[in-house]
C-alpha positions as a printed NumPy array, in Angstrom:
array([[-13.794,  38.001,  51.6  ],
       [-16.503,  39.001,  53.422],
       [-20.134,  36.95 ,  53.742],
       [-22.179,  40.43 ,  53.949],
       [-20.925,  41.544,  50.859],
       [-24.649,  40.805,  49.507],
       [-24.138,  41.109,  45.728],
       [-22.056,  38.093,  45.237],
       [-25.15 ,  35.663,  47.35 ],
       [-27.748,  37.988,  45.043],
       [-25.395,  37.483,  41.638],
       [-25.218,  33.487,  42.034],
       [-29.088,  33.285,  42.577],
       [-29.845,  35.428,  39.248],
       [-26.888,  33.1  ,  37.903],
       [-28.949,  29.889,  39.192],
       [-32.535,  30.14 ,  38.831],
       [-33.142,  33.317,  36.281],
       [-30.559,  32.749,  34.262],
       [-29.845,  29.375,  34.61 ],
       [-29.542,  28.995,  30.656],
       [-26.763,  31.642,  29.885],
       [-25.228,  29.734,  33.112],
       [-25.658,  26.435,  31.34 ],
       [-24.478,  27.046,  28.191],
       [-21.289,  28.183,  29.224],
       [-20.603,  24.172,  28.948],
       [-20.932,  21.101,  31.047],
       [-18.791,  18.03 ,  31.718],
       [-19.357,  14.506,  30.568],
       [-20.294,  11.331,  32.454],
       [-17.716,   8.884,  31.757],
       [-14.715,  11.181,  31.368],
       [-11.037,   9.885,  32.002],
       [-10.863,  10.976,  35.42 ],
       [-14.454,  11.132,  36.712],
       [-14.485,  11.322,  40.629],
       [-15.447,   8.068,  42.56 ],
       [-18.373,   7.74 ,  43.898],
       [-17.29 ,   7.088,  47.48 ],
       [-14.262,   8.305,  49.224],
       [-12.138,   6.595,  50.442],
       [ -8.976,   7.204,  52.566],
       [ -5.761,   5.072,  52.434],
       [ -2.704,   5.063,  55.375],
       [ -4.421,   6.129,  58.653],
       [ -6.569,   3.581,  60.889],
       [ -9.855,   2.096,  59.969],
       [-12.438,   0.571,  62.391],
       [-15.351,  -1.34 ,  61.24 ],
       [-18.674,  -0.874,  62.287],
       [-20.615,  -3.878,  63.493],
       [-22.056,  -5.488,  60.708],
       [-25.528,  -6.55 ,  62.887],
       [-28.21 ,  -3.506,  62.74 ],
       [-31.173,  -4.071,  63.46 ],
       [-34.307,  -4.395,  60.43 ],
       [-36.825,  -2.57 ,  62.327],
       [-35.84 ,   0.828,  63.936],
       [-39.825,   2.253,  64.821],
       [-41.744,   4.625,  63.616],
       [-40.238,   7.538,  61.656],
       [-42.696,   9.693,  62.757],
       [-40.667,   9.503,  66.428],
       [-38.748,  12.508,  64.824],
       [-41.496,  14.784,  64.893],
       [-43.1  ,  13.347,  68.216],
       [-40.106,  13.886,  70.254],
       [-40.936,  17.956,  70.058],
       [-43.469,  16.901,  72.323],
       [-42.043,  14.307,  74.427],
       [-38.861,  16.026,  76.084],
       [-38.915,  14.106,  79.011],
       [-38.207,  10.843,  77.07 ],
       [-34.787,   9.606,  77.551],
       [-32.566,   8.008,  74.9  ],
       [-28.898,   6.561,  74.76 ],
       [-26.079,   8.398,  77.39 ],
       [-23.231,   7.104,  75.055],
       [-22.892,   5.984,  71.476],
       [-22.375,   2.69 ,  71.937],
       [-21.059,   0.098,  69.232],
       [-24.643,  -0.521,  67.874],
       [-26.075,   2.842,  68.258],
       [-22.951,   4.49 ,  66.273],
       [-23.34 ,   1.739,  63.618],
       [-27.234,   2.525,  63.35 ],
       [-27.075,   5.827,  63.413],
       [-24.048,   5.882,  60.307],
       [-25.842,   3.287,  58.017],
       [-29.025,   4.424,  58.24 ],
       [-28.253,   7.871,  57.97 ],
       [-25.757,   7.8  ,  54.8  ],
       [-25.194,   4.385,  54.121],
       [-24.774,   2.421,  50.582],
       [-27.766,   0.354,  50.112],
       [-28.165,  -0.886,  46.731],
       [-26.424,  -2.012,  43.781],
       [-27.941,  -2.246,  40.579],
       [-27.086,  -4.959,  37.796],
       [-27.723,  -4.989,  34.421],
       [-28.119,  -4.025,  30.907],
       [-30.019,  -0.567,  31.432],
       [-28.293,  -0.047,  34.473],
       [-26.965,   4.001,  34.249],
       [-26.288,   5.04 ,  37.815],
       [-24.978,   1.373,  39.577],
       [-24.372,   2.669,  42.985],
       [-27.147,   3.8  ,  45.759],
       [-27.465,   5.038,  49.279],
       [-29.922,   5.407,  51.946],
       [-30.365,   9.317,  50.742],
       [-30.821,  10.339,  47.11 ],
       [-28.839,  11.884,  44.73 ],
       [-28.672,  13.927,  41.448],
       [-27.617,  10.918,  39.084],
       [-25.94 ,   9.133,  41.87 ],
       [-22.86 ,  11.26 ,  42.013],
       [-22.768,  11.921,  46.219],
       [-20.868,  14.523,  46.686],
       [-21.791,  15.01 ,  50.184],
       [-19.738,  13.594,  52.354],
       [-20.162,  12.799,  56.292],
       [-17.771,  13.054,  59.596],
       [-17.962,  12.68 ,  63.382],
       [-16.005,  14.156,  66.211],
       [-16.29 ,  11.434,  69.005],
       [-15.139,  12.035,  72.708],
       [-13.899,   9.402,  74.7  ],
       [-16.666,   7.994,  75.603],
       [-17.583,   6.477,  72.012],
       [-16.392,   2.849,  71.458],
       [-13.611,   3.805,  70.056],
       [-10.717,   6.463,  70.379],
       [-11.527,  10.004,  70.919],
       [-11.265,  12.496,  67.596],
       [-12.522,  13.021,  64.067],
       [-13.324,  10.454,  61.574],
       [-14.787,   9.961,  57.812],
       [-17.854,   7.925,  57.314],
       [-16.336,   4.842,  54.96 ],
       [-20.152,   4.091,  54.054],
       [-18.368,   1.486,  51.003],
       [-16.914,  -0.758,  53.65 ],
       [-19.4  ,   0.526,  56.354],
       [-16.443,   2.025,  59.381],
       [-14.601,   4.989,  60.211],
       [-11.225,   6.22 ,  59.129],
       [ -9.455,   8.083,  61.749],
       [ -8.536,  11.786,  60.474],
       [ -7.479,  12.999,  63.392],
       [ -7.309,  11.582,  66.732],
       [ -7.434,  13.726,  70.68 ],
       [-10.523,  15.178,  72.057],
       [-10.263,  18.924,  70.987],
       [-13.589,  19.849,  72.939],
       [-12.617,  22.99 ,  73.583],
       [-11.715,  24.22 ,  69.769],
       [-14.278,  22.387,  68.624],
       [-16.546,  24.281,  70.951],
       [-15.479,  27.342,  69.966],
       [-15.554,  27.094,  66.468],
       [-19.64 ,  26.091,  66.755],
       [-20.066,  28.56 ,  69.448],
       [-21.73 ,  26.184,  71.531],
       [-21.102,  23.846,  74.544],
       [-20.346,  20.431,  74.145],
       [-19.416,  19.524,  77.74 ],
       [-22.767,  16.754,  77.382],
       [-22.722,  16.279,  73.835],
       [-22.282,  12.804,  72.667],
       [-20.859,  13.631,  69.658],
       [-20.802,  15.836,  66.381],
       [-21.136,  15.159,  62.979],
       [-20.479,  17.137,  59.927],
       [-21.815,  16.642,  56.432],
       [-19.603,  18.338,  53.718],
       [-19.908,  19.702,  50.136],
       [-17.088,  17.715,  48.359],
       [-17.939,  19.575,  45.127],
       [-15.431,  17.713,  42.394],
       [-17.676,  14.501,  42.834],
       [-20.551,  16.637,  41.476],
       [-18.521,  19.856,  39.539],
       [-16.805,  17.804,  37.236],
       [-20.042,  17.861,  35.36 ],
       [-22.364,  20.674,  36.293],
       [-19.981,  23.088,  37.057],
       [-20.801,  26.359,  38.401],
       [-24.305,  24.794,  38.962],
       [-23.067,  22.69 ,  41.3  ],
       [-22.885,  24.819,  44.378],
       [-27.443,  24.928,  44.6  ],
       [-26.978,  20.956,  43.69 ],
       [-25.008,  20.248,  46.788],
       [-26.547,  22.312,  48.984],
       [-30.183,  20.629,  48.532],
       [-28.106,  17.458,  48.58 ],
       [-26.627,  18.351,  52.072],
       [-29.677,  19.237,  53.203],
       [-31.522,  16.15 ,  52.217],
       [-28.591,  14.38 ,  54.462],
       [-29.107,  16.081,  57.577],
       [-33.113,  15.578,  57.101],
       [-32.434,  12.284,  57.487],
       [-29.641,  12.294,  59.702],
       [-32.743,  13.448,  62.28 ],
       [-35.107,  11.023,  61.353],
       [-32.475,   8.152,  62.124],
       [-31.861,  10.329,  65.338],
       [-35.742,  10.491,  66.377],
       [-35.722,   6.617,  65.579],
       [-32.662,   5.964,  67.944],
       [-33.749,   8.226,  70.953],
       [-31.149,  11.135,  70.331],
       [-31.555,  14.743,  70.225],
       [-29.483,  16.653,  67.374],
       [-29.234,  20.429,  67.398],
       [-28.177,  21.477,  63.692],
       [-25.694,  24.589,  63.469],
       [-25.37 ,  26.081,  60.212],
       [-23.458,  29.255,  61.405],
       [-19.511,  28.026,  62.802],
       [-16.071,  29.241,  62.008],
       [-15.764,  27.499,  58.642],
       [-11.609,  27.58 ,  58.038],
       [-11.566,  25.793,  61.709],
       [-13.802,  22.881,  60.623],
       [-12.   ,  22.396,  57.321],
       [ -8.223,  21.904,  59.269],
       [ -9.73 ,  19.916,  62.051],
       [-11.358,  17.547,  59.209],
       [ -7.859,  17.708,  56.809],
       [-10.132,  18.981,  53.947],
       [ -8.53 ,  20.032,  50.999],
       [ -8.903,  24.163,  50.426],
       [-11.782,  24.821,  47.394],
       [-12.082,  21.078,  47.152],
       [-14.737,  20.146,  50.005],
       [-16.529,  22.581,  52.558],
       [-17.942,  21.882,  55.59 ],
       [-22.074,  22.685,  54.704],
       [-23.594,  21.733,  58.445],
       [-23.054,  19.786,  62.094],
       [-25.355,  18.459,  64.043],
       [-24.487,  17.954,  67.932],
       [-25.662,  14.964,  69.575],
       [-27.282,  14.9  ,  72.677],
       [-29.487,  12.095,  74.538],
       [-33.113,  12.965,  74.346],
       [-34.516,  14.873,  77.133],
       [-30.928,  16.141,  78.449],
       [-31.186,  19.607,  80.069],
       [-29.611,  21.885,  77.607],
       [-29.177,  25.429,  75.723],
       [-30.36 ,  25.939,  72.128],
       [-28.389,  29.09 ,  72.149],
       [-25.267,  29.627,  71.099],
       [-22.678,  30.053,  73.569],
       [-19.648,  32.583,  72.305],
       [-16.798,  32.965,  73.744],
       [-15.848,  37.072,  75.039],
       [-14.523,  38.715,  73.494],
       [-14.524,  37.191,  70.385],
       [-12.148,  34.619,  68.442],
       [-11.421,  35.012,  65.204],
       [-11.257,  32.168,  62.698],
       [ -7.199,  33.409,  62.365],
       [ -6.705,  32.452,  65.811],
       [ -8.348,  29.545,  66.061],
       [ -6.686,  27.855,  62.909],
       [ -3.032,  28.424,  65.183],
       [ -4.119,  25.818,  67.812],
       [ -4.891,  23.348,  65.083],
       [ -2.   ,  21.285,  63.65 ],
       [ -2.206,  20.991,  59.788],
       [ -2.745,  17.801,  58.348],
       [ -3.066,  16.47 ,  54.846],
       [ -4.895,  12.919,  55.025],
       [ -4.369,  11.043,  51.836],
       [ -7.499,   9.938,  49.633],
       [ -8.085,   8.175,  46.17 ],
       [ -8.485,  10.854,  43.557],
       [ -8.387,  10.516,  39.927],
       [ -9.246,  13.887,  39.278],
       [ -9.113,  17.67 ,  40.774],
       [-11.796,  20.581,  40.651],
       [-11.293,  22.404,  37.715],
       [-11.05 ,  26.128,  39.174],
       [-11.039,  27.837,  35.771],
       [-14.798,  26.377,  35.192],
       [-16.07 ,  26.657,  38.619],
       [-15.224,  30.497,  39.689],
       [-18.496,  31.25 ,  40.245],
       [-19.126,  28.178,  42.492],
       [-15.703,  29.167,  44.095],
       [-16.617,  32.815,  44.562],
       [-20.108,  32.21 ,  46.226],
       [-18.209,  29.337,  48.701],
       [-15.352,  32.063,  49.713],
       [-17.631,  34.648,  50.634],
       [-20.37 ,  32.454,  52.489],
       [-17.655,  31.65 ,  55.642],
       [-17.757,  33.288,  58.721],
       [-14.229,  34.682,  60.043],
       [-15.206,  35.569,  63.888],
       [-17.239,  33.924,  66.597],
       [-19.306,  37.09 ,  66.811],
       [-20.839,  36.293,  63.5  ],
       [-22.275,  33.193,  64.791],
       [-25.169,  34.349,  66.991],
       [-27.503,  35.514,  63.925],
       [-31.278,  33.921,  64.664],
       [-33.786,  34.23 ,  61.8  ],
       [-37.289,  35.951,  62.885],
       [-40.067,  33.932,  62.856],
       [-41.626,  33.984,  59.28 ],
       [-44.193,  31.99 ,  59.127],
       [-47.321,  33.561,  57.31 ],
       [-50.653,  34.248,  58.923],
       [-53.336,  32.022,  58.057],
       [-55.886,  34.358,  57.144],
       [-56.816,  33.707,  53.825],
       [-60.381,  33.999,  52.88 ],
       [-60.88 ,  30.373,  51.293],
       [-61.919,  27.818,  54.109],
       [-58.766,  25.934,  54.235],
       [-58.595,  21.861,  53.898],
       [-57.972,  20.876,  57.579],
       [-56.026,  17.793,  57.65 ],
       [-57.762,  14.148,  59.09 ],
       [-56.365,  12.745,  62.582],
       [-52.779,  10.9  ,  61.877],
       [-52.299,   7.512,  60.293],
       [-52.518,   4.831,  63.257],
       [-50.94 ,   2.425,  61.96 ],
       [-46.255,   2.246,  62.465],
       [-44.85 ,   3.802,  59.831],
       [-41.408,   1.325,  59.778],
       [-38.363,   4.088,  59.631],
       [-36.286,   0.829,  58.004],
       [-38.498,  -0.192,  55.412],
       [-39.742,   3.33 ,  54.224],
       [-35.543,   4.168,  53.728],
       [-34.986,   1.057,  51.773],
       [-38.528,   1.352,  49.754],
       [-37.747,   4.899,  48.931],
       [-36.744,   5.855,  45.09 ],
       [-36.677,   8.724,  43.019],
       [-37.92 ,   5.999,  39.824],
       [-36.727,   5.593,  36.433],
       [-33.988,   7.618,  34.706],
       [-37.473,   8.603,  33.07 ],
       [-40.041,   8.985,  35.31 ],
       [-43.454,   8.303,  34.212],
       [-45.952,   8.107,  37.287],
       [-49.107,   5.975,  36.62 ],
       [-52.385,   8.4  ,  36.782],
       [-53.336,   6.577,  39.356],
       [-55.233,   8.472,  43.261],
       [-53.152,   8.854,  46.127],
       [-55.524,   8.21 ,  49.026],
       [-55.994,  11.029,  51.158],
       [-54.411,   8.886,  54.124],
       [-51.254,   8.774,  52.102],
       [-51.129,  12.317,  50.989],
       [-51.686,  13.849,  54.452],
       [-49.287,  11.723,  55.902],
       [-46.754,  12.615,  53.741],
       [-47.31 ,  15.755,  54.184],
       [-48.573,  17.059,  57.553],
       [-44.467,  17.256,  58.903],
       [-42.602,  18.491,  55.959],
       [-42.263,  22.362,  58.061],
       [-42.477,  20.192,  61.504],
       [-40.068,  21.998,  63.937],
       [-36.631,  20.941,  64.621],
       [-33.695,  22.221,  66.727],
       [-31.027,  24.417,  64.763],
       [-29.392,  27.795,  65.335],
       [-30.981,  29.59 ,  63.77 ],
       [-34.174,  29.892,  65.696],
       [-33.492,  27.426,  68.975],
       [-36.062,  24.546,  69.57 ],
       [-39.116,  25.344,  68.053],
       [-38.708,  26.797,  65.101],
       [-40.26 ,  25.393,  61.448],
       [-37.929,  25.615,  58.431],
       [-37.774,  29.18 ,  56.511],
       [-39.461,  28.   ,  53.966],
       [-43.43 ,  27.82 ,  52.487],
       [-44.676,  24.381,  50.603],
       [-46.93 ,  24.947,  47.681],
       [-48.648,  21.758,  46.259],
       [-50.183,  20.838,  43.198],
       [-52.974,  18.466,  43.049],
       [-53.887,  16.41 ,  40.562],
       [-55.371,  13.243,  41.308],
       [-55.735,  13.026,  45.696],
       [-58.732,  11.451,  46.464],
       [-61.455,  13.386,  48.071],
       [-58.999,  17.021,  47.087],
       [-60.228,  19.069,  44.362],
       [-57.618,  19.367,  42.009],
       [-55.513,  22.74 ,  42.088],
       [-53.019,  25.128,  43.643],
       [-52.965,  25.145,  47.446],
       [-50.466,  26.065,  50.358],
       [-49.007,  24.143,  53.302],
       [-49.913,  25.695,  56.491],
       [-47.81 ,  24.156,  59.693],
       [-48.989,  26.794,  62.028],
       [-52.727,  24.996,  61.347],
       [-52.019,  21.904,  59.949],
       [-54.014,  22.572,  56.652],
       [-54.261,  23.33 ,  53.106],
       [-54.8  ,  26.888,  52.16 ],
       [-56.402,  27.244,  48.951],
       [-54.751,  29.86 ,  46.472],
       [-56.479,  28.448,  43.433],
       [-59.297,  25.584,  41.969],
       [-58.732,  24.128,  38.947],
       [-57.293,  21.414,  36.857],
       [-53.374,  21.525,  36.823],
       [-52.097,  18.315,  34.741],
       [-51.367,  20.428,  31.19 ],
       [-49.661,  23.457,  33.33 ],
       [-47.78 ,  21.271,  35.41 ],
       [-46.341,  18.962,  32.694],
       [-45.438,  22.063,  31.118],
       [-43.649,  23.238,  33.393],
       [-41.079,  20.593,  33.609],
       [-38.136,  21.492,  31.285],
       [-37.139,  17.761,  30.05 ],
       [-39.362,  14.44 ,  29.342],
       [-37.59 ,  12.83 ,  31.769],
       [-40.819,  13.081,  34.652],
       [-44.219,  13.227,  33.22 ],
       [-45.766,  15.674,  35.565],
       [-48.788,  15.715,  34.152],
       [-49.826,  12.225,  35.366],
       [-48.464,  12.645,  39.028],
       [-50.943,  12.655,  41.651],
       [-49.652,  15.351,  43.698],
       [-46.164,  18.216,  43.193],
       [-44.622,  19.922,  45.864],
       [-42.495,  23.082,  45.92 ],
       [-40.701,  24.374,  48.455],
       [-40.208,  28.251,  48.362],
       [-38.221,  31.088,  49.907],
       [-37.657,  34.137,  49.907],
       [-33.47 ,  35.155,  49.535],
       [-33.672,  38.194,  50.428],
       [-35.274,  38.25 ,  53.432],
       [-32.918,  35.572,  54.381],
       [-30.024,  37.184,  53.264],
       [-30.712,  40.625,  55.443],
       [-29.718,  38.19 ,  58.168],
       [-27.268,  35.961,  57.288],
       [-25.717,  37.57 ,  54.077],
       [-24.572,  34.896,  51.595],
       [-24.568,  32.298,  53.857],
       [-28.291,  32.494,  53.074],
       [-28.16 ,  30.774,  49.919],
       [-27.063,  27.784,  50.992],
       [-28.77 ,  27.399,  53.897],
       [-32.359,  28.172,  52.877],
       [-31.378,  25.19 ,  49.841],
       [-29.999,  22.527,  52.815],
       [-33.561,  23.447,  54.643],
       [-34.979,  22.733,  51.193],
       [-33.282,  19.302,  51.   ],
       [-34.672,  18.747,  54.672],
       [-37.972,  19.093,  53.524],
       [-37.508,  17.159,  50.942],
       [-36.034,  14.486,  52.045],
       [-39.146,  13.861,  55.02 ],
       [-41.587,  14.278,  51.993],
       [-39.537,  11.514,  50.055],
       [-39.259,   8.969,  53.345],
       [-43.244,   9.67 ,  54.224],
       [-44.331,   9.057,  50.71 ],
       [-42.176,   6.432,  50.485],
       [-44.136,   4.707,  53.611],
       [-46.978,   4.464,  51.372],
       [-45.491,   3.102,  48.442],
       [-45.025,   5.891,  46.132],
       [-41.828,   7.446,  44.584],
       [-40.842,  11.185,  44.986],
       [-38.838,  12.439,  42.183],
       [-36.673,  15.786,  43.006],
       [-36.157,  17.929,  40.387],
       [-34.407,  21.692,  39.292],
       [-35.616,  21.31 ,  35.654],
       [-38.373,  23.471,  35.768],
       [-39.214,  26.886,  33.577],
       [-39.028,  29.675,  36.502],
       [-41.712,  31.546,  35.5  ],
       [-44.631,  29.249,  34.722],
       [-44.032,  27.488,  37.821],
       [-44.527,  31.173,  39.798],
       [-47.333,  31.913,  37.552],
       [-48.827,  28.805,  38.362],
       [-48.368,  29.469,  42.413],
       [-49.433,  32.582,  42.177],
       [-45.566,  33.946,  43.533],
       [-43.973,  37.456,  43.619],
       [-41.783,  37.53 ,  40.837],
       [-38.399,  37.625,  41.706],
       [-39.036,  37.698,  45.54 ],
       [-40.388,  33.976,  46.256],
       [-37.805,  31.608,  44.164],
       [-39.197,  27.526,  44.331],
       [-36.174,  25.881,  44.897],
       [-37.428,  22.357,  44.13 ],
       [-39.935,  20.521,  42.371],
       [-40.828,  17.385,  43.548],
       [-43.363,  15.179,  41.69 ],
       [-44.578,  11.931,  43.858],
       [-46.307,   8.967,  42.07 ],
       [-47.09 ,   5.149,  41.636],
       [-44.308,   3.99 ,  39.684],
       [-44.348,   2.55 ,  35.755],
       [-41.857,   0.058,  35.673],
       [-39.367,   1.217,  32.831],
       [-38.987,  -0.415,  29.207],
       [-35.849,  -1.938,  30.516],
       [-36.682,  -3.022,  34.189],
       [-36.658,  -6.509,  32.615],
       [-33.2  ,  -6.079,  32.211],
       [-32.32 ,  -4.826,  35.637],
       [-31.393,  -6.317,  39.004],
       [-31.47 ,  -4.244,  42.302],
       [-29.448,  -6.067,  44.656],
       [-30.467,  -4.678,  48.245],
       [-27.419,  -4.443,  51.002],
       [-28.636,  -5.303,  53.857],
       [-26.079,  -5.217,  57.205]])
């Protein structure tokens, strides 16, 4: 199983995105099945330790995330203390709301959204010994709000190795997994692009909770994956390690670069210094191989089996900005705290049917959302500085002072490139493939697009699910930012392919739009009568 054999990343995009019907008709599971996963996990016969139960209501402004790019003198937290651990956990992943009711479809919700509530990512932490409680690797319980001890020592040193990178200062790690059942068990072979925008969507906010607290994370998306999955206990095919983010205090003196052992270690090596273990969880229900080979298939041949594979950097891709069109320069920032708290616990994705008022954004609200979607942030694949691999298109329907039409997100100048004039609302409802988001009425539609197989050259099939985590990313710092203003952003893959690259004006087959995200003022529903949202608040 090799991650450069290139066909099997290429096959699973054709299978995903143009030919996502043939893919879908070969059947999907039903909600409400004898057996359907839980929606949390939840371990039984090793310790537990509760979190504190007192976090704070007010955590700044989210925007802190961004800023600290250009404060790296500022100095956060040494240690994860007993509050700081318990922040950074809730707000990061943590169940927030339960919802009542006679229309009530998906009960359950957390801090981060998800494709009909299902969560099938899943997060850990490695914690030395100087975290409140005993060095080693625990589960996120985000039900009962603690940590379940998986495995307890310090293993610094194969933990080190298998991320390629020093951790001599590092606070602590933590690692947000694919558990794919949770999701599988109805989409199938679809599920693999579902939880890798969903994994993605965790880590963006893993780093705004991180900006909020004072901590520097460096993501790594490239580590020896068969070493993370026997230090965690996961079960083989069942749950995969996506992403880890090392924790550092802001401002510490430290590499970006990977560090790699010489000569090299192979995965096969590493896995001998690693006792087995087999930590026991509730399950109703096990991933049903014979339906998800294709899911299987792309997971198997994304790993990385050698330390020397985990050096790959991604050259800088951002396009030029000289288009002839006078681009939209963007007003000076909001002045006014955008509260990190109350934009997580205000943000929603709507109504199981989605039907925006046609109602303006202001342009306040619009550039605010999104002036740091491609903001910079610290990863392995291109050290401190580098934006995500990806270009935002945006639709505009109704933004104050905007002319309606097709423009593109420029970080390098902080503006709107125009690509085309016009009035969008008939193209842009018809592009969405169900009724359940009127398009045509939302204000403003965002798309985040790469292109595979530039990524792939570099890191093979590994590609495909990183360039949809840096998808969720952006996404998820759209959804908080517009969610600071009061409007909903609704993420969505039901969209017809084609019209929506017609309508951006993309190279067919070459730039894919891996999301489309419509924001709006929320209609309440025909049963919100009927409905109770019952807000958990620590």
């Amino acid at each position: 199983m090799s991650n450069q054999d290139r066909e099997i990343g290429l096959r699973y995009l054709q299978a995903t995105y143009y030919g996502l019907s043939s893919l879908l008709a070969e059947g999907q599971g039903e909600e409400g099945m004898p057996g359907e996963p839980l929606k949390f996990k939840i371990y039984r016969g090793i310790p537990h330790y509760p979190l504190s139960q007192h976090l704070p209501l007010s955590l700044g402004d989210l925007r802190r995330a961004f800023a600290s790019q250009e404060r790296p003198n500022e100095e956060g937290p040494r240690s994860l203390d007993e509050r700081t651990l318990s922040c950074l956990l809730y707000y990061s992943y943590g169940f927030s709301r339960h919802d009542s009711g006679l229309d009530v479809r998906w009960p359950f919700h957390r801090l981060v959204a998800s494709a009909r509530c299902f969560f099938p990512a899943e997060l850990y932490a490695w914690l030395p010994a100087s975290a409140p409680i005993p060095p080693g690797f625990y589960h996120y319980d985000n039900l009962h709000h603690g940590l379940a001890a998986l495995r307890q020592g310090d293993y610094r040193a194969v933990l080190s190795t298998a991320l390629g990178c020093e951790l001599a200062d590092s606070l602590g790690v933590l690692f947000v997994s694919a558990y794919f059942w949770k999701n599988a068990f109805r989409y199938r072979n679809f599920s693999y692009r579902l939880c890798s925008q969903e994994v993605g969507m965790v880590i963006g906010n893993i780093l705004l909770v991180c900006g909020a607290l004072g901590l520097a994370a460096q993501v790594h998306y490239q580590f020896l994956d068969r070493a993370l999955i026997r230090l965690l206990g996961l079960e083989e095919g069942e749950e995969s390690p996506f992403a880890t983010l090392v924790l550092y205090p802001a401002g510490s003196k430290r590499q970006a670069r990977k560090k790699l052992p010489a000569p090299a270690v192979s995965a096969e090596a590493l896995l001998t210094e690693i006792e087995a273990i087999a930590p026991a969880h509730i399950k109703l229900s096990a991933l049903d191989r014979e339906h998800c080979q294709k899911l299987l298939e792309i997971d198997q041949h994304s790993r990385l089996e050698s330390s020397a594979e985990l050096a790959l950097s991604l050259p800088p891709t951002r396009p030029a900005c000289a288009e002839t069109a006078t681009p939209l320069q963007a007003p000076a920032p909001w002045p006014e705290e955008l509260e990190l708290v109350q934009a997580l616990y205000r943000r929603s994705s709507g109504d199981a049917f989605f039907l925006p008022l046609y109602r303006p954004v202001s342009q306040a609200a619009f550039w605010e959302t999104v002036r740091y979607s491609l903001a910079p942030y610290e990863s392995d694949l291109g050290g401190a500085s580098a934006s995500p691999a990806l270009e935002l298109f945006i639709a505009i329907n109704n933004v104050a002072e905007i002319p309606a039409g097709i423009y593109r997100f420029c970080q390098r100048c902080c503006a709107l490139h125009v690509i085309e004039q016009k009035a969008v609302a008939s193209q842009l409802q018809a592009i969405h493939s169900t009724p359940a988001v009127n398009c045509g009425s939302a204000p403003f539609v965002a798309y985040p697009v790469a292109n595979y197989g530039a990524l792939s050259a570099t890191l093979g099939n590994r590609a495909y699910r990183i360039m949809h985590m840096e998808c969720g990313l952006v996404a998820q710092r759209l959804s908080v930012l517009s969610a600071a203003f009061g409007l909903v952003a609704r993420c969505s893959d039901s969209y017809h392919l084609d019209r929506c690259a017609q309508l951006l004006h993309l190279s067919e087959q070459v730039e894919t739009p891996l999301f489309l995200i419509a924001f709006g003022y929320e209609r309440p529903g025909a049963g919100a009568g009927a409905r109770y949202r019952h807000s958990i608040r620590l």
